[in-house]
N, C-alpha and C positions, 0 to 999 in steps of 0.2 A: 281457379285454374282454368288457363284456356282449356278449349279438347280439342279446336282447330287443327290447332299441327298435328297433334296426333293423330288425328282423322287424315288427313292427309300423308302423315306418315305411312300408316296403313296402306291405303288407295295404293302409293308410290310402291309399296313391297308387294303389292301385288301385283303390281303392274308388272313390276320386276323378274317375277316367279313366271306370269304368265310369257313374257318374254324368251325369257331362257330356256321355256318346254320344249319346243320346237326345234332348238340346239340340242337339245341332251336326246333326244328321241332320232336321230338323222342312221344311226346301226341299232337294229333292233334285232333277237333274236326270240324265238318259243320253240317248246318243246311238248310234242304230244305224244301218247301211246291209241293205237285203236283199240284197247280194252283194260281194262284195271285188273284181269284176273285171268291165270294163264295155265294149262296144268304141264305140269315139268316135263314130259315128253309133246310139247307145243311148241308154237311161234310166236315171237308177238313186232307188232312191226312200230318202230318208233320213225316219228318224223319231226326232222330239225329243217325252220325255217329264217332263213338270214335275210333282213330288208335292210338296205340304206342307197343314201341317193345320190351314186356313183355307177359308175360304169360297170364296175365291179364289187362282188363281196367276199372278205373272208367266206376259208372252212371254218366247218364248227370243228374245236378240241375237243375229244370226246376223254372221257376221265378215263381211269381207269376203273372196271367192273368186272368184280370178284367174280358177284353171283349173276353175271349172264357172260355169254359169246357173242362177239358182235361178227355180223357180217353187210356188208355195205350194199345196198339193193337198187341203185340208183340216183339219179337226180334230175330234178326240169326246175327252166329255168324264165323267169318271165322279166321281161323290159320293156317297159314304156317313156318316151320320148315326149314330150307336150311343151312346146315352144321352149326350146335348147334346155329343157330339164331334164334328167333320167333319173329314172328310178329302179332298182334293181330288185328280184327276192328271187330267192335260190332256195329249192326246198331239198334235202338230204334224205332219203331213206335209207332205215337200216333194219336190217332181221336181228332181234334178240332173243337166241334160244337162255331157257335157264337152267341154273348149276342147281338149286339147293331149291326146298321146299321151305314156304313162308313168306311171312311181307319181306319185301327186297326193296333197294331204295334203287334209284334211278340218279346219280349224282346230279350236282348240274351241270350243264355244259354252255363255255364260252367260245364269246367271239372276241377279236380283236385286229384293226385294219392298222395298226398304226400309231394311230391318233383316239380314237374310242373305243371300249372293252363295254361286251355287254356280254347278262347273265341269263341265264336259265333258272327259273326253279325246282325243284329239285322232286320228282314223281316219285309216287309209290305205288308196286306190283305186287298184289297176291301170286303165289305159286301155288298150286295145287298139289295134290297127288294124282297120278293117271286114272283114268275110270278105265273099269273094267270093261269089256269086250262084252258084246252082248251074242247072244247064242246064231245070230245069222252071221256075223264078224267074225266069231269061232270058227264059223267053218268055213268061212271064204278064205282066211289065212292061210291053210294046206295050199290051196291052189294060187294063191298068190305067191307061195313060197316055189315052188313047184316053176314058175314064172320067171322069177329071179333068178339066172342064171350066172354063179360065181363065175370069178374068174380063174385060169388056170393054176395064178400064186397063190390065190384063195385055196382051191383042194388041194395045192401042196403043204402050205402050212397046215390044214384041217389032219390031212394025210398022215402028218408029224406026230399026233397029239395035241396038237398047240388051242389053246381053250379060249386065248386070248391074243390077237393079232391086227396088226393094220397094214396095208397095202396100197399102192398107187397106180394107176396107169396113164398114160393119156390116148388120145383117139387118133392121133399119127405120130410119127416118129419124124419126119419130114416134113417143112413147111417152109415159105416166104416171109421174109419182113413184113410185119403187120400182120401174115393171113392169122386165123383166129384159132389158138387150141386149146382144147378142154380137158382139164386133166381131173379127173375122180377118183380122191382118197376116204376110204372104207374100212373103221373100223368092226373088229369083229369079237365077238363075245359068246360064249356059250355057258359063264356061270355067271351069276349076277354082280352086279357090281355094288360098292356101299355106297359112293354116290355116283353123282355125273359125273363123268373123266371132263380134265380141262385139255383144248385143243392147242398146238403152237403149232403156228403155220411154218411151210415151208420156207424156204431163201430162194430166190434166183438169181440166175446169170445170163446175161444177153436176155432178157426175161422183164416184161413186167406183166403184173395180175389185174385181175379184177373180182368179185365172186359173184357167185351164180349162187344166189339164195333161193329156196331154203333149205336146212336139212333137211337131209332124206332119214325115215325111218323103214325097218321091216325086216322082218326075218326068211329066213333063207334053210335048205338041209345040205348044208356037203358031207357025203360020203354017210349019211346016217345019221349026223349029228345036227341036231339043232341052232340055228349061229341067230341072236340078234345083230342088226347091223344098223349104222350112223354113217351115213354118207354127205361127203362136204365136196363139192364142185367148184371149180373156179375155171375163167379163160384166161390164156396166156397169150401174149402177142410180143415175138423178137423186133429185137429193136435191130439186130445188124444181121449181117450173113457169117456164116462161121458154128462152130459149135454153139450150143445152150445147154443148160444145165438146172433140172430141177432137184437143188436138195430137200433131206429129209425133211420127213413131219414127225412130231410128236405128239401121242398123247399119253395125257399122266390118269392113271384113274388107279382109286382105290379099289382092291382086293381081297378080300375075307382070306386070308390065311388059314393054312390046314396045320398048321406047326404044332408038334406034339409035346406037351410041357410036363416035366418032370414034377408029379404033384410032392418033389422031398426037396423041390428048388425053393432057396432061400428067398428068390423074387417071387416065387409064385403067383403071387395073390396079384403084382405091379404087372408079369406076364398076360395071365388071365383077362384083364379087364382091359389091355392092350389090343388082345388076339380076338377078344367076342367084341369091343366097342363096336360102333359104327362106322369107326374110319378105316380099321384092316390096315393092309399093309400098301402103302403107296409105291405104284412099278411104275417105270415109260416103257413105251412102245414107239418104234422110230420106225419108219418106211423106206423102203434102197432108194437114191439115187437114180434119177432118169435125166440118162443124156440124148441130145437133141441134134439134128442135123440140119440148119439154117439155110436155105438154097440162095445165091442172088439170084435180084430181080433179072428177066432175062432181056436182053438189048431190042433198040425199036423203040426207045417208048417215046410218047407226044411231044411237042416243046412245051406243052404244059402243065405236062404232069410232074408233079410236086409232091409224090411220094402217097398218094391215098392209093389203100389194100383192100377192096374187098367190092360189095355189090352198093352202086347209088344210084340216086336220080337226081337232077338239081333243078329248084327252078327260080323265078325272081319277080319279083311285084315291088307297088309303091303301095304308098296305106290310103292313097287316093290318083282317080284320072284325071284333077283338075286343079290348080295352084296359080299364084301370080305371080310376076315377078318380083324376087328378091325375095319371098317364103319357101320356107324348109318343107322338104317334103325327105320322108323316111323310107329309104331304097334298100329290101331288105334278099339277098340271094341263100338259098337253104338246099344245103345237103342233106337229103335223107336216105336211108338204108343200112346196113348189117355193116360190123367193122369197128377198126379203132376210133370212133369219131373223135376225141379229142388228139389226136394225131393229124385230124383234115386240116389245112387251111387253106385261107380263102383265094378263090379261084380270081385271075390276074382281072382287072377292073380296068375296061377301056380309057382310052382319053376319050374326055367328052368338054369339048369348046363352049356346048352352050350352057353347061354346069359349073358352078365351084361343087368339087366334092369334098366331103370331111367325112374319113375314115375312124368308125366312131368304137363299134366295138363288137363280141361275137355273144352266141346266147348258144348252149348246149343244155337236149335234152337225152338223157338215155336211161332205156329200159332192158330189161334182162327177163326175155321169156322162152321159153324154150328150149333153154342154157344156150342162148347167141344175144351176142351184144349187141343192140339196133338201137335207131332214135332219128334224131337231125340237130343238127347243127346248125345256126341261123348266124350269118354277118352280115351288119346294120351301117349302112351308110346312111348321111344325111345331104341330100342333092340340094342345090338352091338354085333354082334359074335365074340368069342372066338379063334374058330378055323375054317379050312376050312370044307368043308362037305355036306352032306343033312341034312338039321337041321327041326324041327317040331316045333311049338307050338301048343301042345295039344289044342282039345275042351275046351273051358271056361263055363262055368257054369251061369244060371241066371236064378231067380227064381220070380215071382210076387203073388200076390192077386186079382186073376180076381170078384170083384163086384155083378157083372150079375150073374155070378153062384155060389158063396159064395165057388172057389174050388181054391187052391193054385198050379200054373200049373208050370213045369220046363222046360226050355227053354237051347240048348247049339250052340256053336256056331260049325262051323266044323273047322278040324285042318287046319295049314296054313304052308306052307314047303316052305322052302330057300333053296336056291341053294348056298352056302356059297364058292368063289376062294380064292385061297390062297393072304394074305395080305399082302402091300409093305414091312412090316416088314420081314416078313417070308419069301419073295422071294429073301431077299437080300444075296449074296455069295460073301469069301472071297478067292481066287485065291494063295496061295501061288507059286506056281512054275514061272518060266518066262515065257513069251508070246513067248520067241525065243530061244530056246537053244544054235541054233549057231552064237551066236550076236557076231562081233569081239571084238579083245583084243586091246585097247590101249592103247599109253605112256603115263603116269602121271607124271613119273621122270626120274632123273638117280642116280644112286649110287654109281659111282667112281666120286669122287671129288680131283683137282687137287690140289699139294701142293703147299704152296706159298713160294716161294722164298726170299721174301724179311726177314730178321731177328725181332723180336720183345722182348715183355719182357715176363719173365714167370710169371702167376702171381695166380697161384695155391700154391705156399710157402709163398707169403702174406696172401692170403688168409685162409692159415692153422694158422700160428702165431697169426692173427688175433680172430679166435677162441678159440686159447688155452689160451688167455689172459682174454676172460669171465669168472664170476662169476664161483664157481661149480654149485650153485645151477640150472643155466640154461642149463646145460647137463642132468638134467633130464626132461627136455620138450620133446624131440625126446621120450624119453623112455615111457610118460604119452601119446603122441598122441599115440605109439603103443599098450600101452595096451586098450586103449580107441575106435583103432579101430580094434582090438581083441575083444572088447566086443560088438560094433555094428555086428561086426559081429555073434555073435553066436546067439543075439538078430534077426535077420533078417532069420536067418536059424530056430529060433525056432519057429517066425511068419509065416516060409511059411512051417513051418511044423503042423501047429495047426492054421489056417484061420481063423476057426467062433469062435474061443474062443476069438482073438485080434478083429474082427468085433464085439462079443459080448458086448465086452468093451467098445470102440468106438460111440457103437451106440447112447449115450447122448450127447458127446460133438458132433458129426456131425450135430444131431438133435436141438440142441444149437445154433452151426452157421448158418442152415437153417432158423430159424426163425429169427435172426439177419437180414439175406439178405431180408427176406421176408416182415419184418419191414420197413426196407429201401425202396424197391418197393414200399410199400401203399406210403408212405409218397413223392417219385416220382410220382405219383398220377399213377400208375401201377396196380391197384390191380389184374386183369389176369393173370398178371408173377406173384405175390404173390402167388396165386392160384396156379397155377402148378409147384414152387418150395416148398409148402409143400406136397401137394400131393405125389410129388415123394421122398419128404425126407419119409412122412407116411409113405408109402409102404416100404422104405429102412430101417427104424429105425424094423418093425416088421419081415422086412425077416432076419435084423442083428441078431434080440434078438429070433427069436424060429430057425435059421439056416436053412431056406428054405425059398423059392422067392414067394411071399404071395399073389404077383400082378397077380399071372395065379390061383385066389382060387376064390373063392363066397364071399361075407361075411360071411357066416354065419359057410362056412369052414373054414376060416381061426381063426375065433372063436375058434370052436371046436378045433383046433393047438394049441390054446395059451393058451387053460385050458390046455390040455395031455402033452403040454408042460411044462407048470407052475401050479399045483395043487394048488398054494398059490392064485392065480389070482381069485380076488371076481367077483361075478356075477355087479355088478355097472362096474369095470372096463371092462368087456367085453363088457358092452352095449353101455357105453363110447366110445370103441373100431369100434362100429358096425356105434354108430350114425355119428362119424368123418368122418367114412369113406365113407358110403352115402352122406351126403355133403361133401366132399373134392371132389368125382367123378364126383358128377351133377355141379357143377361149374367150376368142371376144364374140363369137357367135354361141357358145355354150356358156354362159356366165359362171355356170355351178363347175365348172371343172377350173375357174383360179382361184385358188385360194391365195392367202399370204405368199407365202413361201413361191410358190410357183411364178406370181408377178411378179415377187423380186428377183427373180429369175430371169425372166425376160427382160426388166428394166437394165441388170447390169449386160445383159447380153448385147441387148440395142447398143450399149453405151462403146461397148469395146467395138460394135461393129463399125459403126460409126466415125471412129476413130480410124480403121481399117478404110474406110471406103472414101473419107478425105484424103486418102495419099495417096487413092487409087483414080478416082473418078475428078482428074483433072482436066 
């Protein structure tokens, strides 16, 4: 038997394997805990990271879990750019208090963009029991309780009787769209409980949250009585002016029942072991209702403020002072400071003639310390110079709504200067003369040829007889290929006397065949080359049809070309015009962002435009 093939079979399957890795690996996620071991009145902080190489990434779906509380503690988020590649990883943090004492699993948690689902494994958590209080801890407790100052719903309900209780406040009653408020709900306990109560968060209205990890623990005395307490934080930020509304919370927690059981009841015994188990008797406990008074924002504000609430600063760099032309350089503007950040957007981005710019994508990071929501916020363009030079981007602009002073403050960044060398394009030269004038002359041939001697037949009078015995009609074949290439000719002299008028012509059926190849590539499973054979037909078919090279313009200049060229050219087909051609640039200058679907996309869009701008651009 051979073992050739088979060995080569092999080889080939693994070839195959090692091929595909690289595909299945593009969304990845993990899941880590900073400790294995936690004691029930603790924290434990999990962190979920999402990588894949796009612009963006899924959240993680977090399962559901019995035996912990999640509360959400943040995220950062990090992209790198490396010749029109991105790569994205977003890390999630979350505060896991726990319910129940013992190994606890950690479910796994997925991702999923779309197109790829990826898994997590699945952690496991010792839960302790609380350690006891050591004798210096003892006694700090009085004075730390002593410290904690209830609140006034708190010694009302204590004032009651009430053993068990939860309450809400927040820290105004009054605020602006966006400004930041922190509302602190408090359960309270003075008998013990059989286990951990489970929390259900509030609902809002004109209202979204955020939390402010971690819990709080500590006891407290109102009115004499001893109260443990579990304090859960969160900020809120109105979306409109008008009323808000925060409804209730619940919590459910088991309570040891005092119920007095008749020892002549028939259940007894099923009573009994009901009332002493460890799970007691299951109550809620729900918190009133807090309504909110939403102020508008007040008049005067910037032309370019675009709704950011709170305290920033902005500013703007490139990821280098030096580039050449027609290389990407990464133009990155970052808001940082306190506030809704994911609410900012990005601040208005000048024209700039000596750039193509592509608006790529945004990167947030935010932290919660304090209980105030701060971070920054980072939006990533990708500049490309044009030409060589000293090139600027001007100061950018950024404008917010500072709270604190009820005053609308402007903010700009300083300008940013490239040093722009000349690009491999531009440096390249075409040499006509020789490299050596006096390079020798050598022999190719000769030109006397000797006669031959020996006698033969003639056979040029055959060959004439031959002819005069055809048809007439085919004596005039010599005379039609002459006229015919008489008339190629004159045709050839009047094309290269009138250029754009014959490129004018031209320019549909070229743009025709472009898309034919381009079709062909998707379905090669190509779509990159798709991508950049329309592009370059785009830009050909528009420098064809207004007779200047469109690919050294703006968009918005070359616009302006094709109305003063074409008065007939409706405002739809310019825009048509403009929108093509911003996605035809970002994909064929970002390769990783066409996929299939997205070229085929653009092919049938060229195709109907195209079709639009034959009836227009006559």
């Amino acid at each position: 038997m051979n073992k050739f093939p088979m060995k080569s079979y092999l080889l080939s399957s693994l070839a195959a394997l090692l091929l595909a890795a690289p595909a299945a690996a593009l969304l990845t996620v993990t899941a880590a805990t900073d400790r294995d071991s936690v004691e029930i009145d603790g924290n434990l902080y999990l962190t979920v990271t999402v990588s894949g190489d796009s612009a963006s990434v899924p959240e993680p779906k977090l399962p559901n879990m019995q035996s912990f509380n999640i509360y959400s503690s943040g995220r950062s988020q990090s992209i790198s750019i490396i010749n029109g590649k991105i790569t994205t990883s977003v890390s999630f943090t979350y505060i896991l208090t726990p319910r129940f004492i013992g190994l606890q699993a950690i479910p796994s948690i997925s991702v999923f963009n779309g197109k790829e689902k990826a898994v997590t494994t699945e952690l496991q958590v010792t839960v302790t029991k609380a350690r006891q209080p050591s004798a210096a801890q003892a006694q700090q407790r009085p004075q730390q309780a002593r410290q904690q100052r209830p609140t006034q719903a708190a010694r009302t309900a204590a004032n009651r009787g009430e053993q068990i209780f939860i309450k809400a406040e927040t820290d105004k009653k009054t605020a602006y769209p966006g400004e930041q408020i922190n509302i602190s709900i408090k359960f309270y306990t003075s008998v013990p409980l059989s286990s951990n109560p489970q929390y259900v968060p509030s609902t809002f209205k004109n209202l979204i949250s955020e939390d402010l990890p971690p819990v709080r623990n500590g006891e407290t005395d109102i009115g004499g009585v001893r109260y443990a307490y579990s304090e859960i934080k969160a900020a809120l930020f109105a979306l409109n002016p008008g009323p808000a509304e925060v409804k209730s919370a619940t919590v459910i927690a088991q309570v040891p029942s005092d119920e007095a059981i008749d020892p002549f009841d028939p259940n007894f015994f099923q009573k009994f072991m009901a009332i002493s188990g460890a799970q007691g008797q299951s109550r809620e406990f729900s918190t009133d209702p807090i309504t909110l008074d939403i102020k508008p924002l007040p008049a005067g504000a910037p032309a370019d403020f675009s709704g950011a609430v709170g305290n920033y600063s902005v500013a703007a760099a490139a990821d280098r002072p030096e580039a050449r032309a027609g290389e990407a350089v990464n133009f990155s503007i970052t808001v940082a400071g306190s506030g809704n950040l994911k609410a900012v957007t990005a601040p208005k981005f000048p024209d700039l003639p000596d750039f193509k710019v592509f608006d790529t994508m945004s990167s947030l990071d935010v932290r919660k310390e304090g209980d105030i929501i701060s971070g920054k916020k980072t939006f990533t363009y990708i500049l490309v110079p044009r030409s060589e030079g000293k090139k600027t981007v001007p100061p950018i602009k950024f404008s917010f709504f500072e709270p604190r002073t009820a005053v609308y403050r402007g903010l700009q960044t300083n300008p940013v200067t490239l040093l722009v060398e000349k690009g491999g394009q531009a440096a390249k030269s075409v040499n006509f003369s020789p490299a050596n004038g006096s390079a020798q002359v050598t022999t190719s041939g000769s030109d006397i040829r000797y006669v031959s001697e020996k006698p033969g037949s003639d056979s040029l009078p055959v060959l004439a007889s031959s002819v005069l015995a055809l048809p007439y009609w085919t004596h005039s074949v010599p005379v039609a290929l002459l006229l015919l290439s008489f008339w190629l000719a004159r045709l050839n002299r009047f094309k290269l006397a009138n250029p754009l008028l014959f490129k004018f012509r031209k320019a549909r059926s070229e743009a025709s065949r472009d898309i034919d190849e381009a079709e062909a590539l998707i379905k090669a499973a190509k779509p990159n080359e798709a991508v950049s054979v329309l592009y370059d037909s785009f830009m050909a078919y528009l420098s064809d049809k207004c007779g200047v090279k469109v690919g050294a313009l703006t968009i918005k200049k070359a616009a302006e070309l094709v109305k003063t060229r074409f008065p007939s050219a409706t405002e739809r087909s310019l825009d048509e015009i403009c929108e093509l051609w911003g996605a035809l640039e970002l994909r064929h200058f970002s390769p990783e962002a066409a996929g299939s679907e997205g070229a085929s996309d653009l092919t049938k869009k060229y195709s109907l435009l195209i079709d639009l701008l034959e009836k227009e651009l006559r």
